[in-house]
N, C-alpha and C positions, 0 to 999 in steps of 0.2 A: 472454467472447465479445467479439471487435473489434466497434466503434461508429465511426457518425459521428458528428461534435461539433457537435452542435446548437445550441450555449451554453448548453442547458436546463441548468438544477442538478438534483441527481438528490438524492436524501435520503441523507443520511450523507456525502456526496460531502464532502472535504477530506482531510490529511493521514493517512494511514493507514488511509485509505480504500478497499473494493479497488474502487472508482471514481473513485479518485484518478488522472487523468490524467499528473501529473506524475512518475508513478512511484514516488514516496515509499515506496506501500505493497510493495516489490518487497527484499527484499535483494540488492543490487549489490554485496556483497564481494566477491561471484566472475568481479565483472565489469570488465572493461580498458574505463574511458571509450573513444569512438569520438572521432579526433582532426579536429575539423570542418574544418579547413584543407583537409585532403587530399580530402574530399567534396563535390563538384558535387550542389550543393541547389540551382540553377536551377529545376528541374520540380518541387520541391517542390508549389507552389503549386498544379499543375496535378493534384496526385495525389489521389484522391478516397479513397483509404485514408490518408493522413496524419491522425490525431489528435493530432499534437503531442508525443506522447510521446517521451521521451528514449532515443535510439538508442543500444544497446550495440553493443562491437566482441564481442574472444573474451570466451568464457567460461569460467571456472576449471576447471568440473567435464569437460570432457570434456581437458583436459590431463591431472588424476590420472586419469581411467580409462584413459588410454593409455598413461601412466608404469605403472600397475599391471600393464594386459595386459604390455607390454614387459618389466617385471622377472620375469615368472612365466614368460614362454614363453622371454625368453633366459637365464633361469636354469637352465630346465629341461634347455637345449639346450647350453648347460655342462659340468652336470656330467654326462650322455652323452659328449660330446666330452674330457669329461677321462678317462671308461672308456674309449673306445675307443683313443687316443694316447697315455694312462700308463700306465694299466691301473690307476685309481686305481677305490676307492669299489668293488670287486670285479668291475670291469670286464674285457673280456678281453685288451686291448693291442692293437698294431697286428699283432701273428701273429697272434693268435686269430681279431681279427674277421676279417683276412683270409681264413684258415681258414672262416670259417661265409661270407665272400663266395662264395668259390670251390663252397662244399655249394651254393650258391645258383644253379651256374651263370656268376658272373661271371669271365670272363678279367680280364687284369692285377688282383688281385685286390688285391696289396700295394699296386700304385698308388690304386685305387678305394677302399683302406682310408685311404688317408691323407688324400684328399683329402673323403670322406665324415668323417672324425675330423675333421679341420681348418676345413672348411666348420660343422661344429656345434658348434665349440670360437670359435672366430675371429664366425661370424655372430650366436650367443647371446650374446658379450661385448659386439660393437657394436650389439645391441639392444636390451641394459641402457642401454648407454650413449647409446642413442639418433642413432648416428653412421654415416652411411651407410643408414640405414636402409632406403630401398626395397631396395638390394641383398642386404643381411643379410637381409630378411623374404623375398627371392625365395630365396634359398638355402638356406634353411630351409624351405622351402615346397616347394622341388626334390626335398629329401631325402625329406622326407613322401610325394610322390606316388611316388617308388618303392619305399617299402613298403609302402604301400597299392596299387600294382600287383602287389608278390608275395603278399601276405596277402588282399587282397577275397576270393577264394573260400573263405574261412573264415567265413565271415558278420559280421557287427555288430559283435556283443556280445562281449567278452572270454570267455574268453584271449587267444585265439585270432582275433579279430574286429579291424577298424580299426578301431572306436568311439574309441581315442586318439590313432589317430595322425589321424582326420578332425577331431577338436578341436583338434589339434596344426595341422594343415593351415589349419581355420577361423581359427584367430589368425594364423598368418605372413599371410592372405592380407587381414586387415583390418587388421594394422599396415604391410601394403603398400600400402595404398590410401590410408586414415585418418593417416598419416602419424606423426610421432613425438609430437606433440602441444610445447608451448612448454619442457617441462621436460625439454630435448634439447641433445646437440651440437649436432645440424642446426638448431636455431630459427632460422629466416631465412636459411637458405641457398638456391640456386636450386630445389632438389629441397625444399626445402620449402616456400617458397611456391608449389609446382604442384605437389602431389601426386599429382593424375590422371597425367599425361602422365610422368611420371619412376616412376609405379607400372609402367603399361603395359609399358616400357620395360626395367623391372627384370623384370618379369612375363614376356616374350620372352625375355628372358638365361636366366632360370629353367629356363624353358622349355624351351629348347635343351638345357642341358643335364642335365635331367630324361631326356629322350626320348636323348641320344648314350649315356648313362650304360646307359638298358635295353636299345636296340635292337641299338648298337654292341659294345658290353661285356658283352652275356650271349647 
């Protein structure tokens, strides 16, 4: 529980202490010193939550959880996009899927096959690799909601149900926001130091072509 600092001693309080002010008792492996230069601690003095305690910057563990999401969803989105464009892994090729577009209703179907292959082959790579990422997590994210607009009336639960393609959808849409995390291309690029606004942004491009894809083309 945060405290003020009373200068009272408290029992047991020192080094490994979990009343240890100085943070001692904290494992900061995970954590990037905060570089005090760059920080306006004028109002420190004035702030009535200040204990003294040593301010960290990032923190390790939400970099691996965002390298991990990123490898699982654009691996997954991979090896799909290597079935649909090679016809690898007993996938159908770019006739086939076309074929089951076209069962689907959709006109230009060869085009909408290659660019649905390519979009899941091309976006899943650069979300391993952590590069471009809001755009790769929108187009990934595009794909998702139109087959979760032809399959929803099947309900939930598999087979037959989006249950994976809405987990599928859940990840692109919080490696669009949450960003790639530090173990990326993008670390420190402009689209990653502003994650919100370069999400959004991805998030309308998606968008668009989510909705030209169903309205226009089928």
């Amino acid at each position: 529980m945060h405290h003020f600092d009373d200068s009272t001693a408290r029992v047991g309080e020192g080094a490994g202490s979990p009343y240890d002010s100085t943070t001692k008792a904290f494992d900061t492996t995970g954590y990037t010193p905060l570089d005090k230069s760059t920080v306006d601690d004028s109002f420190v003095d004035d702030d009535p939550f200040d204990d003294g305690r040593k301010k960290f910057g990032w923190t390790a563990g939400p970099d691996l959880g965002l390298l991990g999401l990123r490898a699982v969803l654009g691996g997954i989105f991979v090896l799909h996009g290597l079935q649909k464009v090679f016809g690898l892994f007993g996938g159908p090729g770019i006739n086939g899927f076309a074929q089951s577009l076209e069962k689907m209703g959709y006109r230009e179907s060869v085009v909408l096959a290659w660019v649905t292959g390519v979009t899941e082959l091309v976006g899943g790579g650069l979300l391993v690799l952590g590069l471009f990422t809001p755009l790769a997590a929108a187009g990934l994210l595009a794909v998702m909601a139109n087959v979760i607009a032809l399959k929803y009336k099947g309900g939930f639960f598999g087979p037959n149900g989006v249950e994976l393609e809405l987990a599928l959808a859940g990840m692109a849409f919080a490696a669009l926001f949450a960003g790639p995390g530090r173990a990326a291309l993008d670390y420190n690029r402009s689209w990653f130091r502003h994650p919100v606004a370069a999400g959004f942004i991805a998030l309308l491009l998606g968008a668009g072509g989510a909705a030209v894809t169903f309205f226009v083309f089928r």
